[in-house]
C-alpha positions in Angstrom: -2.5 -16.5 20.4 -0.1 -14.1 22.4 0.2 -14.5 26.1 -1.5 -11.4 27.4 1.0 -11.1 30.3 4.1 -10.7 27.3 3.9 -6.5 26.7 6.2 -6.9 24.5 4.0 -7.3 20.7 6.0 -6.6 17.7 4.3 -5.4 14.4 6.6 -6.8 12.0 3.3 -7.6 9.6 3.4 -4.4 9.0 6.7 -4.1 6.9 8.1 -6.0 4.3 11.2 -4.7 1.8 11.9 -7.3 -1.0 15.3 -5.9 -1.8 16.0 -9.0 -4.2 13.5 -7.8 -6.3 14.2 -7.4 -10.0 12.0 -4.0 -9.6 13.2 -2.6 -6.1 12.6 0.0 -6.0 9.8 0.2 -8.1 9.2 4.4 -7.7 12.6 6.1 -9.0 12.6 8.9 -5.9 11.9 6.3 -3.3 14.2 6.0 -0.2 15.1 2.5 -0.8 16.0 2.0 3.4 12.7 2.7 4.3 10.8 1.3 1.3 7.9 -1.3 2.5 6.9 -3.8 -0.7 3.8 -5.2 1.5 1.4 -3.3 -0.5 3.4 -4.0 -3.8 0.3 -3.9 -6.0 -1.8 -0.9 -4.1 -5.4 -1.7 -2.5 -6.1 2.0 -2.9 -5.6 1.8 -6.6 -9.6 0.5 -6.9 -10.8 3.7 -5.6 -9.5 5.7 -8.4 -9.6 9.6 -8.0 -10.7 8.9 -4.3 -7.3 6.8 -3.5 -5.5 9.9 -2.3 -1.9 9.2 -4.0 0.1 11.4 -6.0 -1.4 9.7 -9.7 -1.7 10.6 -12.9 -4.2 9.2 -16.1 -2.1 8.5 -18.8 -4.0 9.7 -22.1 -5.2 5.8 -22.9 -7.5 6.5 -19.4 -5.1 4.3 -17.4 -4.4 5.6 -13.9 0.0 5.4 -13.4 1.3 5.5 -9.8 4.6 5.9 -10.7 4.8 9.2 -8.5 3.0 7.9 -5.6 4.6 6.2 -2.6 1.6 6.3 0.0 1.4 2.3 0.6 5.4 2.4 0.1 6.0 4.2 3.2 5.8 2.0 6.6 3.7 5.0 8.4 1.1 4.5 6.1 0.0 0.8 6.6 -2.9 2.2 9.0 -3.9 4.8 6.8 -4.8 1.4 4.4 -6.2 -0.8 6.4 -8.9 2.0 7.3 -9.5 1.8 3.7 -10.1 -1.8 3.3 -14.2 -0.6 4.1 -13.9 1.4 1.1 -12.5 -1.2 -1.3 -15.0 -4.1 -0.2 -17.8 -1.9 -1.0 -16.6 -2.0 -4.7 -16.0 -6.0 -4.4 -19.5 -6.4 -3.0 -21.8 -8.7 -4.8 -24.8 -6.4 -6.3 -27.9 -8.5 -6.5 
């Protein structure tokens, strides 16, 4: 646990850019400098229509994200985690 008297907190959870990867990066108009891979498969994806990215449904009904980069840009982590209610709601257990 952090000393409460250290101010000083980084949020270096937050951002992650796998430059090494044999995909990177993965969206062809991306900004590669700023490009965060902590999200690299979406959470929002789940939620469909309601995710709020730039998608598409390819005619065989699957949903393509290739013209999204909402969970590839580092301003956007909060904007997910909000969204984790949303996306446990589908996970839960119906009984």
């Amino acid at each position: 646990m952090k000393n409460t008297a250290d101010s000083k907190q980084t949020q270096h959870y937050k951002f992650f850019c796998h430059r090494d990867c044999e995909y990177f990066p993965c969206h062809p108009e991306a900004d590669a400098e700023h490009f965060n891979c902590l999200f690299c498969y979406c959470p929002l994806y789940a939620l469909g229509e309601r995710c709020g990215g730039n998608f598409r449904y390819l005619e065989n009904g699957i949903k393509d994200c290739t013209g999204c980069l909402v969970p590839h840009i580092p301003e956007n982590y909060e904007l997910i985690i909000r969204r984790f209610s949303e996306i446990a709601e589908l996970a839960k257990r119906r009984i």
